[in-house]
DSSP file (Angstrom, degrees, kcal/mol; ACC not computed):
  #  RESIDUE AA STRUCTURE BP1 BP2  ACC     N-H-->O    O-->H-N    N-H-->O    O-->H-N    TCO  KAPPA ALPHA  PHI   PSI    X-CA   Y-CA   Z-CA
    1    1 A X     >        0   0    0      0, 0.0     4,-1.8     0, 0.0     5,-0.1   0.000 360.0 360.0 360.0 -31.8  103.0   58.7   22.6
    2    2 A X  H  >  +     0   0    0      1,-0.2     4,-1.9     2,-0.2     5,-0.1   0.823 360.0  56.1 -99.7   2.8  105.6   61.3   23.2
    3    3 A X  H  > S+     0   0    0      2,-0.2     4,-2.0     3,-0.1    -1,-0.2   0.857 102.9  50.5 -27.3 -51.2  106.1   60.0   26.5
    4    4 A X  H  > S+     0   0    0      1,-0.2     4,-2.1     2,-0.2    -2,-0.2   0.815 114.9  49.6 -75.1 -39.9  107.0   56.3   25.2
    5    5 A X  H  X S+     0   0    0     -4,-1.8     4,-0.8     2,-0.2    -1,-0.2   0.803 107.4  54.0 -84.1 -17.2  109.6   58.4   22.7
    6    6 A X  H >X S+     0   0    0     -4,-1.9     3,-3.6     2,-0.2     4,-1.0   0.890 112.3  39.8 -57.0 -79.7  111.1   60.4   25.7
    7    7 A X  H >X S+     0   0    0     -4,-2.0     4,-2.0     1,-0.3     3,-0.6   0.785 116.9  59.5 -37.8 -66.6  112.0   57.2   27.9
    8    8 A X  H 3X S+     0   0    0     -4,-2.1     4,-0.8    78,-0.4    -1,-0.3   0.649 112.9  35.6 -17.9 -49.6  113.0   55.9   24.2
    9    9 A X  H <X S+     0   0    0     -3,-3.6     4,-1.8    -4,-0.8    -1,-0.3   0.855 114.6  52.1 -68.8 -62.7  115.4   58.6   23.9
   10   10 A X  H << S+     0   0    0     -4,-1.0    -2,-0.2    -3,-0.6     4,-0.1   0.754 108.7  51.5 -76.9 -12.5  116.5   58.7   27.2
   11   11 A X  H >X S+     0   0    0     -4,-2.0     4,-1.2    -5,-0.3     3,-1.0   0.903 108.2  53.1 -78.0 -35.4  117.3   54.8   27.3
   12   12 A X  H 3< S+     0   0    0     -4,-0.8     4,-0.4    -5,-0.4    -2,-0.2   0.725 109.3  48.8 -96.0  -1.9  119.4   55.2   24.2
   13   13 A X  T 3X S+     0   0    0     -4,-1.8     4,-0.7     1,-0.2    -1,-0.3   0.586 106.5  59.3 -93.4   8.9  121.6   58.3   26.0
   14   14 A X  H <> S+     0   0    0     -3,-1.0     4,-1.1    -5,-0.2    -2,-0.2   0.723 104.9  45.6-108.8 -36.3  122.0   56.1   28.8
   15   15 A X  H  X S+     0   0    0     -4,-1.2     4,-1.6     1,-0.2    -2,-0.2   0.481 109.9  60.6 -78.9  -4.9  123.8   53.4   26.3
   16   16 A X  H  > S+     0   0    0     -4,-0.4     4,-2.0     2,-0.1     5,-0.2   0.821 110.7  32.3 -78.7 -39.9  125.6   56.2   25.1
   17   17 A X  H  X S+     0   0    0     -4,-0.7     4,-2.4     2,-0.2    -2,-0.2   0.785 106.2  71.9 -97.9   5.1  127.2   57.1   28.2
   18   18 A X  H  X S+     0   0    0     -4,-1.1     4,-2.6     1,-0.2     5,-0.2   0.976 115.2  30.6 -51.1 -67.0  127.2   53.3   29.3
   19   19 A X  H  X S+     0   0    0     -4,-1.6     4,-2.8     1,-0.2     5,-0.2   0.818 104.7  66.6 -72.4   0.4  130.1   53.1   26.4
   20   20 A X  H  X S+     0   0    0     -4,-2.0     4,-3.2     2,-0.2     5,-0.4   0.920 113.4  46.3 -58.8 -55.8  131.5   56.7   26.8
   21   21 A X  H  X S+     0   0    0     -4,-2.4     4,-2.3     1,-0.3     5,-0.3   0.874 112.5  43.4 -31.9 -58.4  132.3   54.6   30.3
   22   22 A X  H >X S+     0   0    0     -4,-2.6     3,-1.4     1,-0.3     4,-0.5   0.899 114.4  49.7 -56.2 -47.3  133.5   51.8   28.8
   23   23 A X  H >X S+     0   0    0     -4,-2.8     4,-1.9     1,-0.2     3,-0.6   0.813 110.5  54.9 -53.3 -43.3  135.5   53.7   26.3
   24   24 A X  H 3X S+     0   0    0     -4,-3.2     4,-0.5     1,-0.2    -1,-0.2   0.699 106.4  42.5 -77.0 -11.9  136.8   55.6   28.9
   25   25 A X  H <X S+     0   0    0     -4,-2.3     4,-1.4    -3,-1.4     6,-0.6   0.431 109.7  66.6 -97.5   8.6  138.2   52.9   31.2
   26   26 A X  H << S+     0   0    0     -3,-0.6     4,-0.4    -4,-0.5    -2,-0.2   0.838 112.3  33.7 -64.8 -67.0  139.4   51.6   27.5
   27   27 A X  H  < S+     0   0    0     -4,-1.9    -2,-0.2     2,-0.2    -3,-0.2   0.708 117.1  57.5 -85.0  -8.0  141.5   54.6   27.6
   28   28 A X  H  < S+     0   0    0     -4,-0.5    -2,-0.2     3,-0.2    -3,-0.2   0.991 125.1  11.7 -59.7 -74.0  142.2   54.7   31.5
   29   29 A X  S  < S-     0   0    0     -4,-1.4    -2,-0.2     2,-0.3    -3,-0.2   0.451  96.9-113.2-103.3  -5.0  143.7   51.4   32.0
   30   30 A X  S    S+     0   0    0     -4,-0.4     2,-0.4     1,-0.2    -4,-0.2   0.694  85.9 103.3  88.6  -4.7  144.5   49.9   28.3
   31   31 A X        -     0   0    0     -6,-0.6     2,-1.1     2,-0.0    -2,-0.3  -0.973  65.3-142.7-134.5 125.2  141.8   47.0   28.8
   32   32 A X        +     0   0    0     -2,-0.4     2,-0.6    -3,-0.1    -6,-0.1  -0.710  27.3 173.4 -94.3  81.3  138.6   47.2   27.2
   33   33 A X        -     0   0    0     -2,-1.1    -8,-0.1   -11,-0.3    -2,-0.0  -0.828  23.5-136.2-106.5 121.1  135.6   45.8   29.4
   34   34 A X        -     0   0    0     -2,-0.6     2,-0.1     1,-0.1   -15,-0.0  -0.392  21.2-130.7 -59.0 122.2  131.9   45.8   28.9
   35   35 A X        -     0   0    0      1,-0.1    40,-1.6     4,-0.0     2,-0.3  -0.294  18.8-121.7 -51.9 163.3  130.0   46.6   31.4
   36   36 A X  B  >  -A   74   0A   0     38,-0.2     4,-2.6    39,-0.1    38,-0.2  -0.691  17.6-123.4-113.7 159.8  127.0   44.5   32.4
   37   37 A X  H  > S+     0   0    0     36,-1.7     4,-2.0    -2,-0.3    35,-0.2   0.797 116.8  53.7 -87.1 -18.6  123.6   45.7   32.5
   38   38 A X  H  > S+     0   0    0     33,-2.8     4,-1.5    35,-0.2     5,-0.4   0.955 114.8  45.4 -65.1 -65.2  123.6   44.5   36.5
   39   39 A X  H  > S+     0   0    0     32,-0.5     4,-1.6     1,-0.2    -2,-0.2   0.877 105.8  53.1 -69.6  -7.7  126.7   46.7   36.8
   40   40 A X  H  X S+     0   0    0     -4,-2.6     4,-1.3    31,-0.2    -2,-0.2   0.999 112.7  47.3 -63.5 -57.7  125.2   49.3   35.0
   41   41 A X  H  X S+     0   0    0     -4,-2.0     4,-1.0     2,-0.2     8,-0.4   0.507 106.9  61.1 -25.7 -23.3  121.9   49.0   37.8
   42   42 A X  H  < S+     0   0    0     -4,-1.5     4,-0.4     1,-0.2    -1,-0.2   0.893 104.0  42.1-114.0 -38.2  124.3   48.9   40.5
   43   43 A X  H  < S+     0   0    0     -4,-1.6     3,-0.2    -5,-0.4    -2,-0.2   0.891 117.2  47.9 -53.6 -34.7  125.9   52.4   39.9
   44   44 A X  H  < S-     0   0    0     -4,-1.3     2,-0.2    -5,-0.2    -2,-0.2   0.964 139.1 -12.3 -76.6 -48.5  122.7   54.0   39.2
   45   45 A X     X  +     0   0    0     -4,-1.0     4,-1.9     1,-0.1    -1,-0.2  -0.560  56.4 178.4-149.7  87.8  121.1   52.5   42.3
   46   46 A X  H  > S+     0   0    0     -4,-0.4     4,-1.3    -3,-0.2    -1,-0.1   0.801  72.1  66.0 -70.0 -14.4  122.4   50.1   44.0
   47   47 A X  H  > S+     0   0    0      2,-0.2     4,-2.1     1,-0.2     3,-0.2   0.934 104.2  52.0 -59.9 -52.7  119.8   49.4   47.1
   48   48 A X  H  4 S+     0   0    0      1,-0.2    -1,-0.2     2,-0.2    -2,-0.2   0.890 108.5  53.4 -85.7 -18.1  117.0   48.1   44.5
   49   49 A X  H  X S+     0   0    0     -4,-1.9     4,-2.1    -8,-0.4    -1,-0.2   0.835 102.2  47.6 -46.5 -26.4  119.5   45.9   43.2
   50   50 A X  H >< S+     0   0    0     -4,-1.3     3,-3.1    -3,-0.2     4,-0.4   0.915 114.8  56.6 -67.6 -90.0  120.5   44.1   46.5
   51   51 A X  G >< S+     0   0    0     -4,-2.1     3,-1.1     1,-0.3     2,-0.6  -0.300 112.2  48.2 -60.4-136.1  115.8   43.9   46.8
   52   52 A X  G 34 S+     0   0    0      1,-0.3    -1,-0.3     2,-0.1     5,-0.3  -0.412 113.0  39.0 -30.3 -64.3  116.3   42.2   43.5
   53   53 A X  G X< S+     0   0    0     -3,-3.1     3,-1.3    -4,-2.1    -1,-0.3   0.848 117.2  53.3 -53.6 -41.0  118.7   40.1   44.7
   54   54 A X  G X> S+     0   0    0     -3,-1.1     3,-1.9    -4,-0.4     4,-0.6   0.953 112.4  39.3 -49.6 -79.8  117.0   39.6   47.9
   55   55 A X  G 34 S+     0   0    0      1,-0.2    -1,-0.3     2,-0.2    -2,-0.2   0.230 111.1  61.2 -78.1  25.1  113.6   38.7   46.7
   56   56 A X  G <4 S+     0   0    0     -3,-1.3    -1,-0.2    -4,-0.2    -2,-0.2   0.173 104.9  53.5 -89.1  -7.8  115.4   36.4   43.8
   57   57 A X  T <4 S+     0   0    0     -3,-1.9     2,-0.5    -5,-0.3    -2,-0.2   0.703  89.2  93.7 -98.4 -14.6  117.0   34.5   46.9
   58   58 A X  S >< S-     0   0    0     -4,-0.6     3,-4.0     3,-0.2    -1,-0.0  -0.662  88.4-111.3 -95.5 113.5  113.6   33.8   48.5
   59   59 A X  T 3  S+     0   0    0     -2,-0.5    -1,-0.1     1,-0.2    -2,-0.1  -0.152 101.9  26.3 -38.6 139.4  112.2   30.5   47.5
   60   60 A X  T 3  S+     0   0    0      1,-0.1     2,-0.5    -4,-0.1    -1,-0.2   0.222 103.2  98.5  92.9 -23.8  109.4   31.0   45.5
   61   61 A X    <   +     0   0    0     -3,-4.0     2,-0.3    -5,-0.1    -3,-0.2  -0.935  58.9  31.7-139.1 155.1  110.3   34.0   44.3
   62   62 A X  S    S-     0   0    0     -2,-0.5    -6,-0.1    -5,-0.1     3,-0.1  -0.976  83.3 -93.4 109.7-156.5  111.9   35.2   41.1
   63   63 A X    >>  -     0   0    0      1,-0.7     3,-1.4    -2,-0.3     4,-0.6  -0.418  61.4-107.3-152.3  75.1  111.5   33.7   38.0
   64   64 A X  T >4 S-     0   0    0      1,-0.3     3,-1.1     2,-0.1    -1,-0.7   0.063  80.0 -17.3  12.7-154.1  114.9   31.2   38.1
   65   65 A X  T 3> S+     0   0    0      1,-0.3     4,-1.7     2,-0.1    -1,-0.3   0.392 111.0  85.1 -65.8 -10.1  117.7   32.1   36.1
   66   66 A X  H <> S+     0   0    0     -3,-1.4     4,-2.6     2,-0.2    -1,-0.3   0.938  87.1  54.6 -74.2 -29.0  116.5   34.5   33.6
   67   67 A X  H << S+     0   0    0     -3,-1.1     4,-0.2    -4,-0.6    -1,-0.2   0.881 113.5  52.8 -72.2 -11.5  116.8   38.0   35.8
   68   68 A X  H  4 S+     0   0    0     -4,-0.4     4,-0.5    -3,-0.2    -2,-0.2   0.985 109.2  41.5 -54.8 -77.5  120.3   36.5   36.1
   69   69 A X  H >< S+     0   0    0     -4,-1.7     3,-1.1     2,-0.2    -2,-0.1   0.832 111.8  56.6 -29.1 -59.4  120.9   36.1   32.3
   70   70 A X  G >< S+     0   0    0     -4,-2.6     2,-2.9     1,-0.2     3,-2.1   0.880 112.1  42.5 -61.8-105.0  119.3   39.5   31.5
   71   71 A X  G 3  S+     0   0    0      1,-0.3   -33,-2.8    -4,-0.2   -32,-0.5   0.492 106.2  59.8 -19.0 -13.4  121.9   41.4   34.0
   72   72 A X  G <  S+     0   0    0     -2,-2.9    -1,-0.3    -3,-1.1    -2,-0.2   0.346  84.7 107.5-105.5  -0.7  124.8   39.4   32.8
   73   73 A X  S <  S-     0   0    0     -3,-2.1   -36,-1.7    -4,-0.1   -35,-0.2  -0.535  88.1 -94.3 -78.3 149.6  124.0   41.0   29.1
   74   74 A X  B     -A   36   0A   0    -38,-0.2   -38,-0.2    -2,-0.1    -1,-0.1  -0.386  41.5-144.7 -67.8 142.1  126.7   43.8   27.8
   75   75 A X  S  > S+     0   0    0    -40,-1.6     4,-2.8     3,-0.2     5,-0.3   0.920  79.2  53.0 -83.6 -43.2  125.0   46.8   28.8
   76   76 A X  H >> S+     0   0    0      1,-0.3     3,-2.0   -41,-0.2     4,-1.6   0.932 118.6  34.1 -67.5 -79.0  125.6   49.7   26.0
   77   77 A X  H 34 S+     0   0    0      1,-0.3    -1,-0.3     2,-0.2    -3,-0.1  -0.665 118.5  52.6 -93.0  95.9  124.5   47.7   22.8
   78   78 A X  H 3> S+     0   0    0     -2,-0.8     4,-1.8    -3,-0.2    -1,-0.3  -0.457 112.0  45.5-168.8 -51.9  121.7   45.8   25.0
   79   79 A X  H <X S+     0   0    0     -4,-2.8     4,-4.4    -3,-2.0     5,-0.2   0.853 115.8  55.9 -65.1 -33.9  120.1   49.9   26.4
   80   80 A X  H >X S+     0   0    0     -4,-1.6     4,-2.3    -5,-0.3     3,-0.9   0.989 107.8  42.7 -69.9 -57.5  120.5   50.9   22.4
   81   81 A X  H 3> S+     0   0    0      1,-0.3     4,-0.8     2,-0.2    -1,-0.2   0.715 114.6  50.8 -77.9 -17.5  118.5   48.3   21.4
   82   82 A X  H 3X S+     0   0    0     -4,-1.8     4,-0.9     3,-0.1    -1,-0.3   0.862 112.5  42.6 -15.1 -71.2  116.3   49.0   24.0
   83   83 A X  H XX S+     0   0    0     -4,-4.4     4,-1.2    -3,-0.9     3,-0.8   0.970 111.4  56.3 -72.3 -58.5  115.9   52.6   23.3
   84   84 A X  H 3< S+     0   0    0     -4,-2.3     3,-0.2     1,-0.3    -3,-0.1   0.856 111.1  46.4 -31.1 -51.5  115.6   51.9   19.3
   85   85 A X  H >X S+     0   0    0     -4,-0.8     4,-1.8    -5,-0.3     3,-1.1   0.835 111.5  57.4 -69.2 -48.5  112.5   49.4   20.1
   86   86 A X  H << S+     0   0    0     -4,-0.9   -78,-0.4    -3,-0.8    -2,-0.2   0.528 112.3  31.4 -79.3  -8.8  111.2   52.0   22.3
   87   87 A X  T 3< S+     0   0    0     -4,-1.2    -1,-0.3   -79,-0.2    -2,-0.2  -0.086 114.8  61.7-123.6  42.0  110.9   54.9   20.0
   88   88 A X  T X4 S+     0   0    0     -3,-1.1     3,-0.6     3,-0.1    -2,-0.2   0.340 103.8  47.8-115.0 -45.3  110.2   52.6   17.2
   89   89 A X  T 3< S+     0   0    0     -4,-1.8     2,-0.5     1,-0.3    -3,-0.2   0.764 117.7  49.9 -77.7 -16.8  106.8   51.3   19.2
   90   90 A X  T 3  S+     0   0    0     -4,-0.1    -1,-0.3   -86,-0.1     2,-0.1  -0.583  80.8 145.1-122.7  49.4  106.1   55.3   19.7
   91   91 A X    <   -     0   0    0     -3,-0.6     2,-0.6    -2,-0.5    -3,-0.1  -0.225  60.8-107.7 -82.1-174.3  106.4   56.4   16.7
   92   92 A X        -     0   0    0     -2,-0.1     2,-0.3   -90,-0.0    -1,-0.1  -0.863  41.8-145.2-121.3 121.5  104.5   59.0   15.2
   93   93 A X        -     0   0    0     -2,-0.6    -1,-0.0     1,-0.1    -3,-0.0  -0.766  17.9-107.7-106.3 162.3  102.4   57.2   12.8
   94   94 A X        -     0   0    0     -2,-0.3     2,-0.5     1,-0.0    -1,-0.1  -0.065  39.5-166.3 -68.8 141.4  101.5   58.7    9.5
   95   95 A X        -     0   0    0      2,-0.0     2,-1.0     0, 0.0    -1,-0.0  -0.958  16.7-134.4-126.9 147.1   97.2   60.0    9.5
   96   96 A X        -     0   0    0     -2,-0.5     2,-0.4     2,-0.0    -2,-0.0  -0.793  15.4-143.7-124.6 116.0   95.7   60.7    6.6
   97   97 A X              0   0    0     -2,-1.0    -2,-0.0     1,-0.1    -1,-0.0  -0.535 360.0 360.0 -69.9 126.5   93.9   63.5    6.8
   98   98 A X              0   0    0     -2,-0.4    -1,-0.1     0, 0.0    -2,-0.0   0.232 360.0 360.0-122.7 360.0   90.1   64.0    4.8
């Protein structure tokens, strides 16, 4: 359980510093753009996205458009509610003690 609430944790500081980004290229350039949860993947590691892409290209294999859709989602508010749901299922539930 407190495994499932680290990764919980650590997904929702990872949507924090998705928008620190965003915020910061907000204040870089004057233009406020959401990253995408593909480009979010593709800074952290970009080799196992290209094998995504890769085996999404191979007939047969994939699941059609939805690991498209899902990458194309804004990434900050998409990792919070992620991380929220993930220390929400690992929560420390109450036990009643005899």
């Amino acid at each position: 359980m407190v495994v499932g609430r680290i990764i919980g944790w650590l997904v929702l500081f990872l949507a924090i510093i998705a928008e620190g980004s965003d915020l910061w290229g907000w204040y870089d350039t004057g233009r406020y753009a959401v990253a995408t949860l593909g480009e979010i993947w593709g800074r952290i590691d970009r080799e196992s996205l290209l094998a995504l892409s890769a085996l999404l290209q191979r007939p047969g294999g994939g699941w059609g458009s939805v690991p498209i859709m899902l990458l194309s989602l804004p990434g900050a508010p998409t990792l919070a509610i992620l991380g929220l749901l993930i220390i929400g299922a690992f929560r420390r539930r109450n036990r009643r003690r005899r």
